[in-house]
GURODREN-644671 format. One line per field, with one value per residue (C-alpha): x, y, z. Coordinates in steps of 0.25 Angstrom, whole numbers. Example, Ala and Ser with C-alpha at 12.3 -4.5 7.8 and 13.67 -1.06 7.14 Angstrom:
2
px = (49;55)
py = (-18;-4)
pz = (31;29)
This chain:
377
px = (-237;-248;-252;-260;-267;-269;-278;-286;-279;-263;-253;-240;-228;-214;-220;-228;-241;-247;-259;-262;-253;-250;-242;-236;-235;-226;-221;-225;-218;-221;-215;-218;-228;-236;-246;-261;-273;-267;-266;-272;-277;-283;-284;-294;-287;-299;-291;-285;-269;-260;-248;-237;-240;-236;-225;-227;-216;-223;-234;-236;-250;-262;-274;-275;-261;-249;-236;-231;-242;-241;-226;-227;-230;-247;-244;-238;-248;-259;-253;-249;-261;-268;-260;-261;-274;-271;-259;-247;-240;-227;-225;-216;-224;-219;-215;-219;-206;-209;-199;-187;-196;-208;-196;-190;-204;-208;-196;-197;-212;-208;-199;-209;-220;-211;-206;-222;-224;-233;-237;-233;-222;-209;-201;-204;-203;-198;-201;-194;-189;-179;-186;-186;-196;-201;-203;-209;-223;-232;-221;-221;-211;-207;-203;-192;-177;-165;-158;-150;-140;-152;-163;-153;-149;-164;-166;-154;-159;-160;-174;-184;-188;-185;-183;-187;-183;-187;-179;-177;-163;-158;-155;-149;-134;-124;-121;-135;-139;-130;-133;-147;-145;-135;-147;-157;-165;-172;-170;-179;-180;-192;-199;-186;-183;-170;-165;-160;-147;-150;-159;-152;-139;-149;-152;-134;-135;-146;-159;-167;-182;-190;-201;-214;-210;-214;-220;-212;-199;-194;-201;-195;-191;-186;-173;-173;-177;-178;-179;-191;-182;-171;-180;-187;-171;-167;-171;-166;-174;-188;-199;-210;-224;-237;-247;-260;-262;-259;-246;-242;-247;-252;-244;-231;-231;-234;-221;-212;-216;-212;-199;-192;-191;-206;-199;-192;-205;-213;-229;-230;-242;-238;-249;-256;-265;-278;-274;-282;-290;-301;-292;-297;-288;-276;-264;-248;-240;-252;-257;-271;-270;-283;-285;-295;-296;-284;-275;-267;-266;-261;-269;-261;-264;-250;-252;-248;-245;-255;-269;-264;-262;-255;-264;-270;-255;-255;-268;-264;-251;-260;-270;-262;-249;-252;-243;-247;-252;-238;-229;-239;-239;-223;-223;-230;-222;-208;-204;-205;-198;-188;-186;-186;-176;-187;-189;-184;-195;-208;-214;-217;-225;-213;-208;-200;-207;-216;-231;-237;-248;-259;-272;-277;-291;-292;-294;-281;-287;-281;-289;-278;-265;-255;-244;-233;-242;-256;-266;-268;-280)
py = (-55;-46;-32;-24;-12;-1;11;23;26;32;21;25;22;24;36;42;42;35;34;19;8;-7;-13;-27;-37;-50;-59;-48;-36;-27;-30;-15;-4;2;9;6;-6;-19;-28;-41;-33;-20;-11;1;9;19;33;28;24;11;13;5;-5;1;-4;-3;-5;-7;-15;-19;-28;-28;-36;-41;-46;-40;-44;-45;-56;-62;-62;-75;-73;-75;-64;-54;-59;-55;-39;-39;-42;-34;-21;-27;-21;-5;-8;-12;-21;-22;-20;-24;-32;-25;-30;-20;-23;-38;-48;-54;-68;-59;-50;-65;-69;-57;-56;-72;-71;-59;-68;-78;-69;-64;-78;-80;-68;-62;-51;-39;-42;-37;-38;-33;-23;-25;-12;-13;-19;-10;2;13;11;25;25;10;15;3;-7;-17;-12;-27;-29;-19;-23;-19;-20;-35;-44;-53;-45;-37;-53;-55;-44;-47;-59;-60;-57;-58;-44;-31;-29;-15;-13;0;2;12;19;21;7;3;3;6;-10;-15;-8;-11;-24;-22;-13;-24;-34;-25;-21;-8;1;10;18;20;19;27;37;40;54;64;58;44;42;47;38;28;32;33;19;14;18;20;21;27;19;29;43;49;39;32;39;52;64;76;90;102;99;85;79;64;53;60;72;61;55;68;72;60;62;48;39;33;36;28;37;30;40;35;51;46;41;55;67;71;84;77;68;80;88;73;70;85;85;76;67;61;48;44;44;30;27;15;9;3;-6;-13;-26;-17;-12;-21;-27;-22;-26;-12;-19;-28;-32;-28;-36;-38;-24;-20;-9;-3;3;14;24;21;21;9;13;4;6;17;25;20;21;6;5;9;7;11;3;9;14;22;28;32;38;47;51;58;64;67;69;77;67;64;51;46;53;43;32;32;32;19;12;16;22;12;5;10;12;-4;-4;-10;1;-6;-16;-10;3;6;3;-1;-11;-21;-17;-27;-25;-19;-10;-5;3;15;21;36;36;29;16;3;-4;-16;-19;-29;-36;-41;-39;-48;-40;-43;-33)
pz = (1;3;-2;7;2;10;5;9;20;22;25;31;25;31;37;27;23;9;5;3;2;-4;7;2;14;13;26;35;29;19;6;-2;-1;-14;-17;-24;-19;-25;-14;-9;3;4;17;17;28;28;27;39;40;38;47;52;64;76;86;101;109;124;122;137;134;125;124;137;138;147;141;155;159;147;141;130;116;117;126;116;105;111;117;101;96;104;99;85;84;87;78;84;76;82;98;110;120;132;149;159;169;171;179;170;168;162;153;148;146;139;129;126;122;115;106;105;100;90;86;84;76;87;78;83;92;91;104;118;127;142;148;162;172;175;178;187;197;201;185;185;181;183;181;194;203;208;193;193;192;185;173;177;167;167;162;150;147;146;137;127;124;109;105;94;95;100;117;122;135;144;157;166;161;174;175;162;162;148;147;148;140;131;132;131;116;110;112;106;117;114;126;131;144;153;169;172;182;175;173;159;160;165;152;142;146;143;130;128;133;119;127;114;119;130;135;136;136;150;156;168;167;172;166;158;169;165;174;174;160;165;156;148;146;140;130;123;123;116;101;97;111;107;117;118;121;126;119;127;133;148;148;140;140;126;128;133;122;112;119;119;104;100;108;101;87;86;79;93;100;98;104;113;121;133;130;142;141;138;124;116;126;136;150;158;169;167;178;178;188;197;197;190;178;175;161;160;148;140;154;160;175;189;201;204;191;184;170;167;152;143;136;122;110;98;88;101;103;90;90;102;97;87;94;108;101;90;80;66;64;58;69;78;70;69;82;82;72;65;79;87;77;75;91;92;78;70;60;48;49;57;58;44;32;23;16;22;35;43;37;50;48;56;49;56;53;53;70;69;74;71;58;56;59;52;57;48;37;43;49;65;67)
């Protein structure tokens, strides 16, 4: 058992702010928080902030490492720790439309890392392949297919952490996904060309999410809403934002966060192989991705993911979006999940909750993160 003193500084708890805390750490969860300065450790947080740790549920790569290159458990050790140093402390390593053997690959390291106790991973997230290919964005054309029984079977295999899948709703069908919810599989919908009505049958079918809000999908019109216009609608979907300043416009994600409830909306980082690393050039399915001032791009000027970590998402939310620096921060953590049903045990600084925590200074950069209670950064 350990009792961590944090001081000088606001920590927040269950969505407030206290002034200092005494957080009690046993078997990597907290066991109580109080007030006051005796503990066996004491943290000087520097009249900057102790938050939860933050949950990113597309992490593509970080720290020189593609998942899709690299689909085993060393793989997602090392994107995870990457992250683990702008304060992500739970994340989805996540599949840019790969061919079914990288998918089974992917979701068994997955399993593995988690059975390892990788520190940070908690599932994974296939993002494709059944996408719309006017829509695909940089995802590999050649990797495209439909929604088959083996690729669901594939997908309902018992798992040991949550499975995101994004795919285009115009080729999702009442009984797979049926299928698909009954297993567990968090759905979200995403690199579609679908229209108003097509997406929100989706949602009636258990869509819950929307994977990056504008970005490969068809945009909002005054006569024909699209899938844009379905997701601000929906009051109860959760829609993912990747708030680097390129992907969105800070004014379009000022309009999207005012137009409906600010606790459905949840940052992500579509997080490429630079974050964490000094790669100005990595490869995606034989094709060259240059990163230059903080944007991913293909030869072609395809944004391809992004150069954003977490802390940096949160940073932006503040200064481009005009959100308080809890809105952001919940945004980061409960949100996410509670959009992947993991509320009751991350996201929060409360007892019984896993101890992840990450210490911001007053710029909002990352000082130390804990995972499960031990301090990775």
């Amino acid at each position: 058992m350990m009792k961590i003193a944090f001081v000088n500084g606001n920590v927040y708890l269950a969505r407030a702010w206290s002034r200092g805390a005494v957080v009690t750490v046993e078997n990597g969860r907290i066991v109580r928080i109080e007030r006051g300065v005796d503990a066996d450790e004491i943290v000087d947080l520097e009249r900057g902030w102790l938050v939860p740790g933050f949950i990113d549920v597309q992490v593509n790569g970080g720290g020189g490492v593609l998942l899709n290159d690299a689909p085993s458990p060393e793989g997602i050790a090392t994107i995870a720790a990457a992250h683990a140093r702008f304060g992500t402390t739970a994340m989805l390593p996540t599949l840019i439309s790969a061919t079914p053997d990288v998918i089974a690959a992917g979701l068994d390291a997955t399993d593995e890392a988690i059975a390892r106790n990788v520190p940070g991973c908690i599932g994974i997230h296939v993002e494709g392949p059944v996408l719309n290919v006017r829509r695909r964005g940089i995802h590999s054309e050649g990797n495209l297919r439909k929604l088959d029984d083996a690729l669901v079977d594939l997908l309902i295999r018992p798992r040991a952490g949550r499975v995101l899948f994004t795919i285009a709703p115009e080729y999702l069908d009442a009984d797979q996904a049926r299928a698909l919810i009954e297993a567990g599989v968090v759905l979200a919908m995403g690199h579609s060309d679908a229209d108003y009505e097509t997406a929100r049958a989706a949602f009636e079918m258990g869509v819950t999410g929307v994977t990056h809000l504008f970005n490969a999908m068809s945009a909002l019109h005054h006569r024909d809403p699209g899938m844009v216009g379905a997701a601000l609608e929906n009051r109860s979907a959760w829609c993912g934002l990747i708030a680097d300043g390129y992907h969105v416009h800070p004014a379009v994600m000022r309009v999207a966060l005012a137009s409906r409830p600010l606790d459905r909306f949840i940052l992500v980082t579509d997080a490429m192989p630079c974050v964490g690393s000094d790669l100005a050039r990595f490869e995606l399915d034989g094709r060259e991705i240059t990163v230059a001032e903080g944007r991913c791009v293909g030869a072609d000027g395809t944004l391809a993911g992004a150069s954003l970590d977490m802390a940096g998402a949160v940073r932006n939310a503040v200064d481009m979006a005009g959100l308080s620096v809890a809105q952001a921060v919940d945004m980061a953590t409960v949100q996410p999940a509670e959009f992947l049903g993991l509320a009751s045990e991350r996201g929060t600084i409360a007892a019984g909750h896993t101890a992840d925590f990450v210490q911001l200074d007053r710029a909002m950069a990352p000082q130390a993160t804990w995972i499960a209670g031990e301090r990775v950064f």
